[in-house]
Structures are given as structure tokens and as C-alpha cells.
LOVEX-957134 format. One record per atom (N, C-alpha, C): z, y, x; residue number from 1; chain. Coordinates in Angstrom, 2 decimals. Layout:
% residues N
up	north	east	nr	kette
Z	Y	X	NUM	A
...
***
This chain:
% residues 59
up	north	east	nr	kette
0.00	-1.18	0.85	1	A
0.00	0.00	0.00	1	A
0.00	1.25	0.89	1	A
-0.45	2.51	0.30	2	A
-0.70	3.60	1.31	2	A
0.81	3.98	0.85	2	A
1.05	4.74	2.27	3	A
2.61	5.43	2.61	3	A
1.99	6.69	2.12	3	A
2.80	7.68	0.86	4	A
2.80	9.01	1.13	4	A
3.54	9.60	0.90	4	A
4.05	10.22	2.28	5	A
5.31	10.93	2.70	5	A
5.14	12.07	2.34	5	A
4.72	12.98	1.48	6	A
5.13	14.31	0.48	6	A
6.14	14.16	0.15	6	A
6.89	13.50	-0.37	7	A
7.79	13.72	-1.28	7	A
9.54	13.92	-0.23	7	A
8.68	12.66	0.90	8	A
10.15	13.06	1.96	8	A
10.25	14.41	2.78	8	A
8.62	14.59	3.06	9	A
8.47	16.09	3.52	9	A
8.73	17.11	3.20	9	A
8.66	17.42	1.54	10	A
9.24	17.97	0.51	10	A
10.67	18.48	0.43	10	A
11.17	17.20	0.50	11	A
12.27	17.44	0.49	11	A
13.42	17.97	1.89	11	A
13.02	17.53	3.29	12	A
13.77	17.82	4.30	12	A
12.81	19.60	4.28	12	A
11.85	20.02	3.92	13	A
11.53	21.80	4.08	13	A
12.41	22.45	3.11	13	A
12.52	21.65	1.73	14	A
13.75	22.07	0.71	14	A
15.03	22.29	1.35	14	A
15.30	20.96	2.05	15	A
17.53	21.54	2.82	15	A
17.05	22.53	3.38	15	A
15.66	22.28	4.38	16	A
15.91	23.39	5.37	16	A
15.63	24.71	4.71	16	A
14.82	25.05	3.96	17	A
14.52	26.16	3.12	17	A
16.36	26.43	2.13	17	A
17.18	25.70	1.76	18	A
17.84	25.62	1.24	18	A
19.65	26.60	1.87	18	A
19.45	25.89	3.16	19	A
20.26	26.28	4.49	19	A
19.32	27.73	4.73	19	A
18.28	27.86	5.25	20	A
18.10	29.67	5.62	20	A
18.52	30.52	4.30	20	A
18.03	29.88	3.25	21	A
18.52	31.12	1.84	21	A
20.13	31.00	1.65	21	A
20.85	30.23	2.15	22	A
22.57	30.51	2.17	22	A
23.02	31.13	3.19	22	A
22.10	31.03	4.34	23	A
22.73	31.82	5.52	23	A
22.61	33.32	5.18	23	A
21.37	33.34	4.84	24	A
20.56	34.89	5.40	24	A
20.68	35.90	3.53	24	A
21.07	35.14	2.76	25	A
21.02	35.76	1.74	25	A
22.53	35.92	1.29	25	A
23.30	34.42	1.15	26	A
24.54	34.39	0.31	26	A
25.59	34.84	1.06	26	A
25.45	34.33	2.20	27	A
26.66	35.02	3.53	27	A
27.00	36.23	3.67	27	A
25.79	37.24	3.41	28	A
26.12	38.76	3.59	28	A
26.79	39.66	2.40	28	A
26.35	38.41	1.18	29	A
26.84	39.27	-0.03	29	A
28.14	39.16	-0.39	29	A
28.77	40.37	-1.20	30	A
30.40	39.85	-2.18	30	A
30.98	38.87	-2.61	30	A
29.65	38.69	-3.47	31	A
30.52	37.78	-4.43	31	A
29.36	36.52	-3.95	31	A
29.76	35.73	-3.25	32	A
28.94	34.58	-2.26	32	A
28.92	33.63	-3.54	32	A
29.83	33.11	-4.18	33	A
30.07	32.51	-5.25	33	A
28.83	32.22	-6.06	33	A
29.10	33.19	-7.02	34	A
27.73	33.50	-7.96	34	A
26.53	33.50	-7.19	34	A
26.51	33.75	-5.91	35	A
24.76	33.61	-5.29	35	A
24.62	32.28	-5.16	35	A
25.67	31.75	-3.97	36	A
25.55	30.20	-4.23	36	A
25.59	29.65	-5.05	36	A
26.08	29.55	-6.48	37	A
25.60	29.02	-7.29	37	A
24.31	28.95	-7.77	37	A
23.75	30.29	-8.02	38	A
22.51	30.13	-8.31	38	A
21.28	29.56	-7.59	38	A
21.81	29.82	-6.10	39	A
20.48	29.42	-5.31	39	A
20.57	27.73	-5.27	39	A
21.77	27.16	-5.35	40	A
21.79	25.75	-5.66	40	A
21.29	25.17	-6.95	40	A
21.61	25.88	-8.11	41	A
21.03	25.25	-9.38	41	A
18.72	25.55	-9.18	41	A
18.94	26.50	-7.99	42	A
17.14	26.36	-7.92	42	A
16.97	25.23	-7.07	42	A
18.09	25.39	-6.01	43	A
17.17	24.69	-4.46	43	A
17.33	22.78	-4.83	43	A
18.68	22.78	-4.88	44	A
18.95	20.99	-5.26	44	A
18.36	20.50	-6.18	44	A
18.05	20.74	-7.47	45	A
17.00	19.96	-8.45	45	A
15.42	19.23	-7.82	45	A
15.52	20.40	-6.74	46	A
13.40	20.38	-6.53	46	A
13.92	19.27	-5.17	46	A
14.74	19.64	-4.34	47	A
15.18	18.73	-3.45	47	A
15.32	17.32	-4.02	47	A
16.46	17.01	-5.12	48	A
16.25	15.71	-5.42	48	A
15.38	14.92	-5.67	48	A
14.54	15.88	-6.71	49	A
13.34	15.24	-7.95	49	A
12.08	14.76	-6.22	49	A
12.17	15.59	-5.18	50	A
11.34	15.17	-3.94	50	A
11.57	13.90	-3.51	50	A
12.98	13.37	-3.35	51	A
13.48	12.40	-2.69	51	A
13.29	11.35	-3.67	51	A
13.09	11.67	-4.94	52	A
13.27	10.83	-6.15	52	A
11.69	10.11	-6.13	52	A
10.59	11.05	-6.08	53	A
9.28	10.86	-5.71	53	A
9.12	9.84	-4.53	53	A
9.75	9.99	-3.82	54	A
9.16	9.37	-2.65	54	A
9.86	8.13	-2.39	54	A
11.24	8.06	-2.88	55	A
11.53	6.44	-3.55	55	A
10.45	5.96	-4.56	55	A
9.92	6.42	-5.70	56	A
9.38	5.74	-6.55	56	A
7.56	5.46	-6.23	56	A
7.27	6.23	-5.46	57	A
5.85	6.21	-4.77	57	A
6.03	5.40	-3.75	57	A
6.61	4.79	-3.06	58	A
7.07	4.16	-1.75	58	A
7.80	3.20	-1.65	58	A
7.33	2.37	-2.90	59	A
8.33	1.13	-2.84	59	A
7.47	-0.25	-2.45	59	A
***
């Protein structure tokens, strides 16, 4: 069967995309809280549903 690694690729640019928007965005602000929350309810869904892909394409 063909290997296609999108979905793992996907997902390790997501942490890493995930990690620069907490450093460079949530760290500097007040209320870190409410940013991190939000940038997690965007960044972790698309991260999982990637990893989720590439188990179910790659079995």
C-alpha cells in the first residue's frame, strides 16, 4: 500500500506552529489565560484530526 505521510507532516508543523503562537503571542499578553485558551481550542483539534488521518490512511 502507498505510505502518505500528510497527515503526520501535518500534524508535527501544527505543535510546531502551535508552540511559536504561545511563545510569541500568549507570553507577552495579560491575561495569557484566555489567549491560551483560545489558540488551543484552534491549534489541537486540526493537530489531532492530522494524526487521526494518518492512523486511518496508514494502516
Amino acid at each position: 500500500m502507498n505510505q502518505d505521510n500528510f497527515g503526520l507532516i501535518a500534524g508535527v508543523i501544527g505543535i510546531i506552529l502551535y508552540v511559536f503562537t504561545l511563545i510569541f503571542f500568549a507570553w507577552p499578553l495579560p491575561k495569557k489565560i484566555d489567549t491560551v485558551l483560545v489558540i488551543s481550542f484552534v491549534f489541537l483539534p486540526a493537530i489531532i484530526a492530522s494524526f487521526i488521518y494518518n492512523k486511518m490512511y496508514n494502516q
